[in-house]
SETORDREN-53675 format. One line per 10 residues: number of its first residue (from 1); their letters; for each residue x, y, z of N, C-alpha, C. Coordinates in nm, 2 decimals, m for minus. Each point is the difference from the previous one (the first is absolute). Layout:
NUM	A	X,Y,Z,X,Y,Z,X,Y,Z ~ ...
//
This chain:
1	XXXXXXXXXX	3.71,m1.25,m3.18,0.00,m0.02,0.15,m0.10,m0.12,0.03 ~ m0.09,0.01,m0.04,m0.12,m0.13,m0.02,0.05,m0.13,m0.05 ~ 0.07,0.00,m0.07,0.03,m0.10,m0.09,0.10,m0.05,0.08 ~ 0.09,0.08,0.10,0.14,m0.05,0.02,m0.11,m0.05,0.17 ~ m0.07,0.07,0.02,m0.07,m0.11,0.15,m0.07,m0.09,0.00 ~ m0.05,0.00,m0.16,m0.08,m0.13,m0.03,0.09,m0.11,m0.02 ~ 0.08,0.02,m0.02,0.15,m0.08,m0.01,0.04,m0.04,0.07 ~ 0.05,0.07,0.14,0.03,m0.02,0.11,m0.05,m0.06,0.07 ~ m0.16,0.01,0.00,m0.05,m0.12,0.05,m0.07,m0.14,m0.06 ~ 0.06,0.00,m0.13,m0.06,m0.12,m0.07,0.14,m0.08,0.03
11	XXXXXXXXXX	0.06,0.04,0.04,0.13,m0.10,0.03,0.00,0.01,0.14 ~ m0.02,0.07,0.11,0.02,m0.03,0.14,m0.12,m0.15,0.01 ~ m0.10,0.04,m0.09,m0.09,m0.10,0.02,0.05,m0.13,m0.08 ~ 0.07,m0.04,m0.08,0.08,m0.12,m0.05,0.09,m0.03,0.11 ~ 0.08,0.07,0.07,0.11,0.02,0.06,m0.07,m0.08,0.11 ~ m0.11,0.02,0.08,m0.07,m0.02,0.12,m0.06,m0.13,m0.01 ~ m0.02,m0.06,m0.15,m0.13,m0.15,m0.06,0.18,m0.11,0.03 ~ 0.12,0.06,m0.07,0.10,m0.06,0.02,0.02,m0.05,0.12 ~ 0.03,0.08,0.09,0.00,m0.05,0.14,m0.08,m0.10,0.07 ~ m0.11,0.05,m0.02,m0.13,m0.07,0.07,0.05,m0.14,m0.07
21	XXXXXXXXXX	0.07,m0.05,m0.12,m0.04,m0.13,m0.09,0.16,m0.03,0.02 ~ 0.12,0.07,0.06,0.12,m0.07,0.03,0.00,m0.13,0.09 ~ m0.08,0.01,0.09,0.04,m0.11,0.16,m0.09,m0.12,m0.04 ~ m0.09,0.03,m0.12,m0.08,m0.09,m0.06,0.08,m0.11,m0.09 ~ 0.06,0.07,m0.08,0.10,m0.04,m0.09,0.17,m0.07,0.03 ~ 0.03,0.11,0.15,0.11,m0.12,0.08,m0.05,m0.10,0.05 ~ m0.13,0.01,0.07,m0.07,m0.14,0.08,m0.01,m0.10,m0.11 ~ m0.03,0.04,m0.16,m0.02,m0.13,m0.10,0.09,m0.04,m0.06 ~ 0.11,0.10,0.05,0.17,m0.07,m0.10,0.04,m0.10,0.06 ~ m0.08,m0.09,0.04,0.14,m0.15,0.03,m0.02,m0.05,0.11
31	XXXXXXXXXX	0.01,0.19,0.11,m0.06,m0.10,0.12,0.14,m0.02,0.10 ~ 0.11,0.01,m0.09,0.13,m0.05,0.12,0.07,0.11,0.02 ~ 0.03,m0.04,0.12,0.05,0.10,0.07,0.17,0.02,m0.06 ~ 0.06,0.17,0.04,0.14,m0.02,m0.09,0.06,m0.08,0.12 ~ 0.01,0.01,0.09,0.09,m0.08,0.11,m0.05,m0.12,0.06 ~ 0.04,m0.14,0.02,m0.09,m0.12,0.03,0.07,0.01,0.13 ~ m0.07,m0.08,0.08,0.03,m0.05,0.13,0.07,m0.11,0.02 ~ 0.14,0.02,0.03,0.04,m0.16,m0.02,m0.09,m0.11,0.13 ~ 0.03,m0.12,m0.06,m0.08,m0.13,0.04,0.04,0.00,0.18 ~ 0.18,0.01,0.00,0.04,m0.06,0.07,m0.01,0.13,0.13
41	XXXXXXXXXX	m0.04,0.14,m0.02,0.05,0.12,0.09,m0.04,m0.07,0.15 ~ 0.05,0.04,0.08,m0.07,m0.04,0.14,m0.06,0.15,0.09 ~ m0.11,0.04,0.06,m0.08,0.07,0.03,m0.01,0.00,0.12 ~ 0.00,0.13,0.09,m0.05,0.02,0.15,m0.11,0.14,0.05 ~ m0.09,m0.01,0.10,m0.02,0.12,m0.04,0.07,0.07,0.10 ~ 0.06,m0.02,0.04,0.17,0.12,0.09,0.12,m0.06,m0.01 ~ 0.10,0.02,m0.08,0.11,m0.09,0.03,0.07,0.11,0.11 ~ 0.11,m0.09,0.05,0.01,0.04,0.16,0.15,m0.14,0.02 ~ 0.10,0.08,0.04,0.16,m0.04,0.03,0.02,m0.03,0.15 ~ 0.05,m0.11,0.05,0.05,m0.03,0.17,0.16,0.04,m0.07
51	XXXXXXXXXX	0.09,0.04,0.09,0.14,0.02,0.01,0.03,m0.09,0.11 ~ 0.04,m0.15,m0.01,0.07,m0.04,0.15,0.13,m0.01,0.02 ~ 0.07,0.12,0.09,0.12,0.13,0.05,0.06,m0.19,0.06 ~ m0.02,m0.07,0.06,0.05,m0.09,0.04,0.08,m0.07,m0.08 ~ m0.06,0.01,m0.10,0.08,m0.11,m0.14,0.08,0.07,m0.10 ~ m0.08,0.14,m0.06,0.05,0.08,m0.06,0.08,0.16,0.11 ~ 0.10,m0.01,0.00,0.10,0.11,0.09,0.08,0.07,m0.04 ~ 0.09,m0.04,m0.11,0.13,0.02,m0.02,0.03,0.09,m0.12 ~ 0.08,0.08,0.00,m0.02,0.09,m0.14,0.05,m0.10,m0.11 ~ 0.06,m0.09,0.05,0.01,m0.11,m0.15,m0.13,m0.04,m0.07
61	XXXXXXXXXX	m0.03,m0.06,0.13,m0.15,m0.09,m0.08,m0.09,0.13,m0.06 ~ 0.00,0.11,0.08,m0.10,0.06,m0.05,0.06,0.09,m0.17 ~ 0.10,m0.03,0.02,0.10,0.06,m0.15,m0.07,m0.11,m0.09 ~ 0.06,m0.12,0.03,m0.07,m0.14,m0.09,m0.16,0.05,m0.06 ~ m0.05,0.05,0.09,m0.13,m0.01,m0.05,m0.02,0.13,m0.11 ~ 0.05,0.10,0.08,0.03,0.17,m0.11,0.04,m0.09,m0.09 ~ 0.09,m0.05,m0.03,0.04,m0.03,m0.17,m0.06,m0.05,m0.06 ~ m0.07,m0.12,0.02,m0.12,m0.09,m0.04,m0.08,0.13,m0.06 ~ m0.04,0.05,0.12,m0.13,0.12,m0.06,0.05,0.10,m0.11 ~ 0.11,0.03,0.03,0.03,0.11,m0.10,0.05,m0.06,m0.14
71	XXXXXXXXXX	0.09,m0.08,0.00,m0.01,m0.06,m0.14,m0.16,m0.09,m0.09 ~ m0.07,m0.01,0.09,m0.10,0.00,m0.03,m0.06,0.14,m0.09 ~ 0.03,0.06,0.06,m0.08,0.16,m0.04,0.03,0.05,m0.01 ~ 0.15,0.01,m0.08,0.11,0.07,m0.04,0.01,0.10,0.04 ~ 0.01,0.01,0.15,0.06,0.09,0.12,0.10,0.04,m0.06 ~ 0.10,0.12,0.00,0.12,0.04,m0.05,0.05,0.00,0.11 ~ 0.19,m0.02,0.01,0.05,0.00,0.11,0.14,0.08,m0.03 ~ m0.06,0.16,0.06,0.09,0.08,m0.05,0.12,0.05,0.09 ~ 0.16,m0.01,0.00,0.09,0.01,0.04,0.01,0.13,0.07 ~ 0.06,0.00,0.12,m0.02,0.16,0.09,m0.09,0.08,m0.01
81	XXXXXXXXXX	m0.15,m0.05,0.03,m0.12,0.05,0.01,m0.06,m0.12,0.03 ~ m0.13,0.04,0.07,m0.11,m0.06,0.10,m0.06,m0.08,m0.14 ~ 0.04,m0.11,0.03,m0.11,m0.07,m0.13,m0.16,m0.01,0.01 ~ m0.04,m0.04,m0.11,m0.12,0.05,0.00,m0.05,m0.16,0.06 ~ m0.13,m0.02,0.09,m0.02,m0.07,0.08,m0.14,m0.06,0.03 ~ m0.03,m0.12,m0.03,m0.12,m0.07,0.04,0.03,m0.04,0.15 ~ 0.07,m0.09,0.02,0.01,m0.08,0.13,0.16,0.07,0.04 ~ m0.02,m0.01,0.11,0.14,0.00,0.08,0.01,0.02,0.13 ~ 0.11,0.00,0.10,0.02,m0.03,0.17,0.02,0.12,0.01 ~ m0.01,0.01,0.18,m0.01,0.12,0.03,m0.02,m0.05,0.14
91	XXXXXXXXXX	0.08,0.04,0.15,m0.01,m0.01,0.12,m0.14,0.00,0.05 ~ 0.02,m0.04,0.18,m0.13,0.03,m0.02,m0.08,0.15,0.08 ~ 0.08,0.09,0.02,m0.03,0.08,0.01,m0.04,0.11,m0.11 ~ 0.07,m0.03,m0.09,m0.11,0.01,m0.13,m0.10,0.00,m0.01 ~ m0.06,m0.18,m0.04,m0.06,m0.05,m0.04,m0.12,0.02,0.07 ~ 0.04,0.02,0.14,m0.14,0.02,0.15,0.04,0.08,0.03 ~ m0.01,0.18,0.01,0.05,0.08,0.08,m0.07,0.04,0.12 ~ m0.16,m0.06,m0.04,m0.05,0.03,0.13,m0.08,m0.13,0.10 ~ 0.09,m0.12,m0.04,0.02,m0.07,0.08,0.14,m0.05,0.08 ~ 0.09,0.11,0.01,0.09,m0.04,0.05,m0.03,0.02,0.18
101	XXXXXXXXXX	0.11,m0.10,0.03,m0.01,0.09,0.18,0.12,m0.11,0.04 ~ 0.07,0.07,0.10,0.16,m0.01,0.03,0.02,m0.12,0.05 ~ m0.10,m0.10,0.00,0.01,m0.16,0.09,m0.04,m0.12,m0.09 ~ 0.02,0.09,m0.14,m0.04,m0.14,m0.10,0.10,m0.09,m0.03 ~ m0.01,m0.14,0.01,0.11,m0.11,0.02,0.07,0.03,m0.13 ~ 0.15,0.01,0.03,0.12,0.02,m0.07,m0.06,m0.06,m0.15 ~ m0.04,m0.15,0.01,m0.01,m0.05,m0.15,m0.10,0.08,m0.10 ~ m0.08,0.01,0.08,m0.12,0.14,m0.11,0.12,0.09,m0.01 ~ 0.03,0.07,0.07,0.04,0.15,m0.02,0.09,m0.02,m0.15 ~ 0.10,m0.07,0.04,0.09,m0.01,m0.11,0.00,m0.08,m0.12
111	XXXXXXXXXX	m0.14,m0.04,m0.04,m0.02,m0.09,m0.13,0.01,0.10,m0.10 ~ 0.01,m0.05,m0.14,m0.02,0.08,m0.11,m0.16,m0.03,m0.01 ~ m0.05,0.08,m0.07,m0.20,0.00,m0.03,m0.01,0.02,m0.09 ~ m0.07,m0.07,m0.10,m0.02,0.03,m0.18,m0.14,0.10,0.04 ~ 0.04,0.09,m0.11,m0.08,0.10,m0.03,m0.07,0.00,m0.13 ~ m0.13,0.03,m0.01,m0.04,0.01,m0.14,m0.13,0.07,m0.03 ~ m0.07,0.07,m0.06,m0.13,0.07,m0.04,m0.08,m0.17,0.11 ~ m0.07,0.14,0.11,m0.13,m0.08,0.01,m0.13,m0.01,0.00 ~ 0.00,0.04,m0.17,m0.15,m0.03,m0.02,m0.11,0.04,0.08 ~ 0.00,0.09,0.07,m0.09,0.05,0.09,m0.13,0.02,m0.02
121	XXXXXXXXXX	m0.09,m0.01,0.08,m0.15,m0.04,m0.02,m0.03,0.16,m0.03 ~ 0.06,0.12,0.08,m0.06,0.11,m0.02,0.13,0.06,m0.07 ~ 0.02,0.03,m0.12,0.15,0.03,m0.07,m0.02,0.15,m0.02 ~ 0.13,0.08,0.11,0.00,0.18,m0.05,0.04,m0.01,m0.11 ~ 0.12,m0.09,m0.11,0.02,0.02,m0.05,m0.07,0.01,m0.16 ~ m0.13,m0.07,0.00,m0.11,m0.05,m0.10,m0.06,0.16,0.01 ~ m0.06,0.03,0.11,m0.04,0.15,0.05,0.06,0.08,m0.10 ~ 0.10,0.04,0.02,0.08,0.12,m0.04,0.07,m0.02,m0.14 ~ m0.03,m0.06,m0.06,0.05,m0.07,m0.15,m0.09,0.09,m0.04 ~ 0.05,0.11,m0.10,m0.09,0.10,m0.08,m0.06,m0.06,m0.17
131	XXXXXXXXXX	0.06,m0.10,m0.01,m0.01,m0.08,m0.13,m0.03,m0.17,m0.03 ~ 0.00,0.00,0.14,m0.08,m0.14,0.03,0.11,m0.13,m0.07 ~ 0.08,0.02,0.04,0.16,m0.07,m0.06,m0.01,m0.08,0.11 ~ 0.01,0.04,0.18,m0.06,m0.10,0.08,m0.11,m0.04,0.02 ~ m0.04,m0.10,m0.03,m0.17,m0.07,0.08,0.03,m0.11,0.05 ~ m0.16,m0.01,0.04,m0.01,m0.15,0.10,m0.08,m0.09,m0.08 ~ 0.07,m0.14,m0.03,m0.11,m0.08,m0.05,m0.10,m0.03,0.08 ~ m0.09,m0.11,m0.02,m0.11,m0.03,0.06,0.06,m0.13,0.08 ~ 0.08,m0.05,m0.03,0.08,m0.10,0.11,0.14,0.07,0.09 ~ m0.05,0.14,0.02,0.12,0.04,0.09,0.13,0.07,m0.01
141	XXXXXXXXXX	0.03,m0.08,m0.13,0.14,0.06,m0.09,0.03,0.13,0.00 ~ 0.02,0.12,0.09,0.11,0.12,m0.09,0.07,0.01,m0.12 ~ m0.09,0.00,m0.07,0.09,m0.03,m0.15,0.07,0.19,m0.08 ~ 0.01,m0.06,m0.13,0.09,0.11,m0.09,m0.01,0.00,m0.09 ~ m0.05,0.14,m0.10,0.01,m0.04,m0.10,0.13,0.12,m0.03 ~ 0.07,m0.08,m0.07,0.16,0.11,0.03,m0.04,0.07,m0.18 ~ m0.09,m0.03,m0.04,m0.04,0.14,m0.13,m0.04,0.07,0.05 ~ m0.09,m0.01,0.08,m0.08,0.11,0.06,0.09,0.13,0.11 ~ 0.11,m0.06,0.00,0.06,0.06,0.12,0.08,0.10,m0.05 ~ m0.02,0.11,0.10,0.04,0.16,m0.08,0.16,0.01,0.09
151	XXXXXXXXXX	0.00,m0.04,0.10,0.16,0.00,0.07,0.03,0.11,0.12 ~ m0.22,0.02,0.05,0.03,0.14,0.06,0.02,m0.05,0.14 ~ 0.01,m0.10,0.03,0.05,m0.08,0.14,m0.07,0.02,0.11 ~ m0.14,0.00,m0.01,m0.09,0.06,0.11,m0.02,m0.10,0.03 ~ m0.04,m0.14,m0.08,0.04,m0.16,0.08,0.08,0.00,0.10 ~ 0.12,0.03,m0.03,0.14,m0.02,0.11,m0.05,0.08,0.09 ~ m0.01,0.10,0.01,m0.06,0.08,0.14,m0.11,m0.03,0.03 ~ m0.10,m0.07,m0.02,m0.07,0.00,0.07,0.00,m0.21,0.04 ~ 0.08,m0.03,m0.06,0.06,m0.12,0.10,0.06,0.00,0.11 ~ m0.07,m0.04,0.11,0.09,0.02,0.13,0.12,m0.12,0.04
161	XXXXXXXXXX	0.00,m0.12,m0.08,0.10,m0.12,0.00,0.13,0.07,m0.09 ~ 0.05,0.09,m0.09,0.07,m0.01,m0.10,0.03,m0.16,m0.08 ~ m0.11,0.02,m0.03,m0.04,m0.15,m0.07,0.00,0.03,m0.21 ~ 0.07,0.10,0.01,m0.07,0.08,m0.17,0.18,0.04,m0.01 ~ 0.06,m0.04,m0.13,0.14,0.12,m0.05,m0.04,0.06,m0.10 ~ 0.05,0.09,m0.09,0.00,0.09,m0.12,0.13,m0.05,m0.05 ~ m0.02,m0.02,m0.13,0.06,0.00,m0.10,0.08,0.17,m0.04 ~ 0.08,0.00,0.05,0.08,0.15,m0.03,0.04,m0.04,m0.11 ~ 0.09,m0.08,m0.04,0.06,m0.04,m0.16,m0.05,m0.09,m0.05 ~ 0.09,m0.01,m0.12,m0.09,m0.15,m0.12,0.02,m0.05,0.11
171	XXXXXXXXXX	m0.10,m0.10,0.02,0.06,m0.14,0.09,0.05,m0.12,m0.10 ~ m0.02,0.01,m0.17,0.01,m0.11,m0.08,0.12,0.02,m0.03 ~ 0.08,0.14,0.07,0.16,0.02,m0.04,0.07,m0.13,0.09 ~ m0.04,m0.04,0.13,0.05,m0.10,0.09,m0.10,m0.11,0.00 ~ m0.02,m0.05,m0.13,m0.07,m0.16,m0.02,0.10,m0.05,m0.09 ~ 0.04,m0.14,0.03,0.05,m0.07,m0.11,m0.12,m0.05,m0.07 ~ 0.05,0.02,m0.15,m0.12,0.01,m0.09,m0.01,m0.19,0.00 ~ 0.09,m0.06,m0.01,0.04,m0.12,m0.01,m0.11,m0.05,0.11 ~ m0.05,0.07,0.10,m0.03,m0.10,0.12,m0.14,0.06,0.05 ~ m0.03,0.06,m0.06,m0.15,0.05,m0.01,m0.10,m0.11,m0.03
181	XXXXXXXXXX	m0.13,0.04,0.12,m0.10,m0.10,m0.01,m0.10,0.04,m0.10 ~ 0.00,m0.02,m0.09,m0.09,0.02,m0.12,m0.14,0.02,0.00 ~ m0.03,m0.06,0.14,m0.14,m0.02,0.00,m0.05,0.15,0.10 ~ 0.12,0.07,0.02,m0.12,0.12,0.11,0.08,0.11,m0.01 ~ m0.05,0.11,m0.06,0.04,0.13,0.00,0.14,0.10,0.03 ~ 0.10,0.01,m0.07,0.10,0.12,0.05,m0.09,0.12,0.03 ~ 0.05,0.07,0.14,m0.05,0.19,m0.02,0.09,0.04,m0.09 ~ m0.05,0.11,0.04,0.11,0.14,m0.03,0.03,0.10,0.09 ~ 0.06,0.08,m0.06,0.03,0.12,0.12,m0.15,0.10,0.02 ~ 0.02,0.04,0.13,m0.13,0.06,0.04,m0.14,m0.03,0.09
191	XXXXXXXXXX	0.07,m0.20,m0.01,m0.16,m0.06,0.02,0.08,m0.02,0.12 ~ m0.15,m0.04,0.11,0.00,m0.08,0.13,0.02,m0.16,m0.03 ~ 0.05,m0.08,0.12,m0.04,m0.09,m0.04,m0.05,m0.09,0.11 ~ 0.00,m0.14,0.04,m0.03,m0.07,0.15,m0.02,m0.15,m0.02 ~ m0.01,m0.07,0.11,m0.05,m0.10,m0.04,m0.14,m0.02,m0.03 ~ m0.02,m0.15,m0.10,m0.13,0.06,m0.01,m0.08,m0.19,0.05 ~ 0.05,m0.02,0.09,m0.07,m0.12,0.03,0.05,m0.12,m0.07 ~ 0.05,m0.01,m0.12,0.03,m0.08,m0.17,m0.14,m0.01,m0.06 ~ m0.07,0.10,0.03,m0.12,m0.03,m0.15,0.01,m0.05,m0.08 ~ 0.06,0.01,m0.10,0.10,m0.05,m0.07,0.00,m0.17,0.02
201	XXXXXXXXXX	0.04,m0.03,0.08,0.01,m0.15,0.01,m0.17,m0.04,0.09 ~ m0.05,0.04,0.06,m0.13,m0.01,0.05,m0.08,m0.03,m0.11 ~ 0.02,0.05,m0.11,m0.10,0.00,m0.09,0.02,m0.10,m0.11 ~ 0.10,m0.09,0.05,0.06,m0.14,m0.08,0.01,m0.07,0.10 ~ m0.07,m0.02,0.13,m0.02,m0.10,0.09,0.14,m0.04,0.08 ~ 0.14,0.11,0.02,0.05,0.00,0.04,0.01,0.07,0.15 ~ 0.09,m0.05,0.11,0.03,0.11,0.13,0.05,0.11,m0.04 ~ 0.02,0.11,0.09,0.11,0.11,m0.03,0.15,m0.05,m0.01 ~ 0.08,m0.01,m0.06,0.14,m0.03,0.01,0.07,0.00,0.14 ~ m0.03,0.08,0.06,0.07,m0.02,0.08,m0.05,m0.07,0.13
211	XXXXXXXXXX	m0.15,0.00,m0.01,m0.03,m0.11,0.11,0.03,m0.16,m0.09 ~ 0.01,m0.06,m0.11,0.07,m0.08,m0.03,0.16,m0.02,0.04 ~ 0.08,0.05,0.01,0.12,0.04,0.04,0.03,0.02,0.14 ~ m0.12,0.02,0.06,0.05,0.02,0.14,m0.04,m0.13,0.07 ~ 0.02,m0.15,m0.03,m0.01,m0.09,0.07,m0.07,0.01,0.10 ~ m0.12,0.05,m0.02,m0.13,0.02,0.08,0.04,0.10,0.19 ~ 0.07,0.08,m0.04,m0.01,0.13,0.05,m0.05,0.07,m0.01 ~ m0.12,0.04,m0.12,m0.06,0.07,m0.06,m0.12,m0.07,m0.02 ~ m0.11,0.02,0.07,m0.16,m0.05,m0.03,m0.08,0.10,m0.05 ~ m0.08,m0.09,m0.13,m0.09,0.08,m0.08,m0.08,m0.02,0.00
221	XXXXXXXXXX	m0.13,0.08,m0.04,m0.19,m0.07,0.01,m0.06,0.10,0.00 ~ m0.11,m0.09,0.00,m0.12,0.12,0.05,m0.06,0.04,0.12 ~ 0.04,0.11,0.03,m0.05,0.02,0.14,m0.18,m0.01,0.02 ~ m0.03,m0.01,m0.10,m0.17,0.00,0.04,m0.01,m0.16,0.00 ~ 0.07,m0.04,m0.03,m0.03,m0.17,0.01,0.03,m0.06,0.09 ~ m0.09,m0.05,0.15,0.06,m0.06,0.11,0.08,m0.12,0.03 ~ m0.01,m0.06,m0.14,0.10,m0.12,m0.01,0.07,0.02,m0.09 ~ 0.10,0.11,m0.06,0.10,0.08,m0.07,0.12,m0.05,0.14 ~ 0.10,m0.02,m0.09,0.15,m0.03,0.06,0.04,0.14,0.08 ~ m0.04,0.15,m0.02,0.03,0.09,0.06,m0.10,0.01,0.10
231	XXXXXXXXXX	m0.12,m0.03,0.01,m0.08,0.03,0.11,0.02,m0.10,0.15 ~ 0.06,m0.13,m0.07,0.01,m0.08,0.07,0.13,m0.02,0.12 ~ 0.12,0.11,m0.09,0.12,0.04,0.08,m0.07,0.09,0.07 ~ m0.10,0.10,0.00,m0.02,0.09,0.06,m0.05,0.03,0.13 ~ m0.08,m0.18,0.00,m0.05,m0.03,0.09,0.11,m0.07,0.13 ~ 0.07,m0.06,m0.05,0.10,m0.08,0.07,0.14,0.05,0.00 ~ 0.05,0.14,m0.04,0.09,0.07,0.07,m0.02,0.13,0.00 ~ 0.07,0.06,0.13,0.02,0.20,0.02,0.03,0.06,m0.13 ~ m0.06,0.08,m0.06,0.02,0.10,m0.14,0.03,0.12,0.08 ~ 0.04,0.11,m0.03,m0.03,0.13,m0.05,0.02,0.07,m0.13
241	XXXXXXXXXX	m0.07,0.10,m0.03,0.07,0.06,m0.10,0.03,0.12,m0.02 ~ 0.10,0.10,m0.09,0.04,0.09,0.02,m0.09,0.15,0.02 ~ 0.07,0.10,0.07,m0.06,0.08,m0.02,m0.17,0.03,0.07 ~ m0.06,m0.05,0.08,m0.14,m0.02,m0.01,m0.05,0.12,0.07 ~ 0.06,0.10,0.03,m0.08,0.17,0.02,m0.01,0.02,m0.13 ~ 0.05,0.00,m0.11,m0.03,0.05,m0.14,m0.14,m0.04,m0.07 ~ m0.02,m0.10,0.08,m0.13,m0.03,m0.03,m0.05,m0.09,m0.14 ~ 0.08,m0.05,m0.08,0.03,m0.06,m0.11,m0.08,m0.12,0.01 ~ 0.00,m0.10,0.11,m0.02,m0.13,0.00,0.09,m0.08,m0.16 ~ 0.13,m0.02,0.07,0.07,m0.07,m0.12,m0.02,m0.12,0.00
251	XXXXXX	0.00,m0.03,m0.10,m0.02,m0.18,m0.04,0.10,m0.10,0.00 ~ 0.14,0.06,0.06,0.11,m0.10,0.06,0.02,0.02,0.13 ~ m0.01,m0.15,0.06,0.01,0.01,0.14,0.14,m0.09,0.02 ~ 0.07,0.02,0.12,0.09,m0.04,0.03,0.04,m0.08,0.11 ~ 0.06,m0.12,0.02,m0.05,m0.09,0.09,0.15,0.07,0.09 ~ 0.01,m0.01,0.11,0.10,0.07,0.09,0.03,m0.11,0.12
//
């Protein structure tokens, strides 16, 4: 019995000198990091979306831009079922349900309105993530890590935009393999998914796709930057944004 606890602790005590001499031994390996920063990434400390409803209306244009985005991010587009969805249109009594009132000029009322995750300053849906699959970066982003995601959909409900779908099936059963973007992740069945800003292209000094594509109907920036392209629409036309009893503060505003 002596012998087996003198034992036991002649190795908790190796076990313990190890540790102490690990973060010594990563700090002297090299020194580089596994992931570099590309040269070119471009940086804000809030990114933040204008929608101007003036330019962009129509369920075409705003289809135009859904495809851009989803073949980007190999959205599946599955036949007699609700496809799975980053961007898409939606009336405007949707879109504002509690800015409606019975004297709004015919041309609002009846535009189509792109819809998409708004990145919300205060996100329920980051909240109630039991596995931390949703977070908030430090520039604002609602991001995903779709490993981490268990598929228990407490995201979706506790989003008050329906801005989140679930993957009920493969979704890689309805991708042509041929046309897949190589550079960013298929799900699988089970996971949530959304848009995610194009991190992705952010972090190679690119816009989000689809504010490239939307022939500057779509303004991007940093809202903490007073001379950002989006702070400067914000000053010089009417915004609102969705939802604002929910208390979210979303980070797409919409020019009306």
């Amino acid at each position: 019995m002596k012998n087996n606890r003198r034992s036991f602790i002649k190795l908790a005590g190796i076990a313990a000198a190890g540790l102490a001499l690990a973060p010594k031994a990563m700090a002297s390996g090299g020194g580089a990091a596994p992931v570099k920063v590309n040269a070119t990434a471009i940086h804000a400390a809030h990114w933040a979306m204008v929608v101007d409803t003036t330019k962009l209306n129509t369920a075409e244009g705003i289809e135009k831009l859904a495809h851009v985005c989803h073949a980007i991010h190999n959205v599946p587009t599955i036949p007699n079922k609700q496809n799975e969805k980053w961007l898409w249109g939606a009336p405007y009594d949707e879109a504002f349900p509690e800015q409606e009132n019975p004297h709004l000029s015919e041309s609002v009322h009846t535009r189509e309105y792109p819809l998409l995750c708004n990145h919300c300053v205060n996100p329920p849906c980051v909240r109630v993530c039991p596995t931390k699959a949703t977070y908030q970066r430090p520039d604002g982003i609602v991001a995903m890590d779709y490993h981490r995601c268990i598929g228990c959909r407490y995201c979706m409900a506790g989003c008050p935009y329906g801005s989140r779908s679930f993957n009920w099936g493969e979704p890689r059963d309805y991708l042509d393999l041929k046309k897949l973007n190589a550079e960013y992740p298929t799900r699988m069945r089970g996971v949530v998914e959304k848009c995610n800003f194009c991190v992705e292209r952010l972090a190679i000094g690119k816009l989000p796709a689809c504010v490239e594509a939307s022939e500057g109907a779509l303004i991007f920036g940093d809202l903490n930057d007073p001379d950002s392209d989006v702070r400067k629409v914000l000053r010089e036309r009417f915004t609102i944004r969705r939802k604002p009893t929910a208390g979210t503060e979303p980070s797409v505003y919409y020019i009306i």
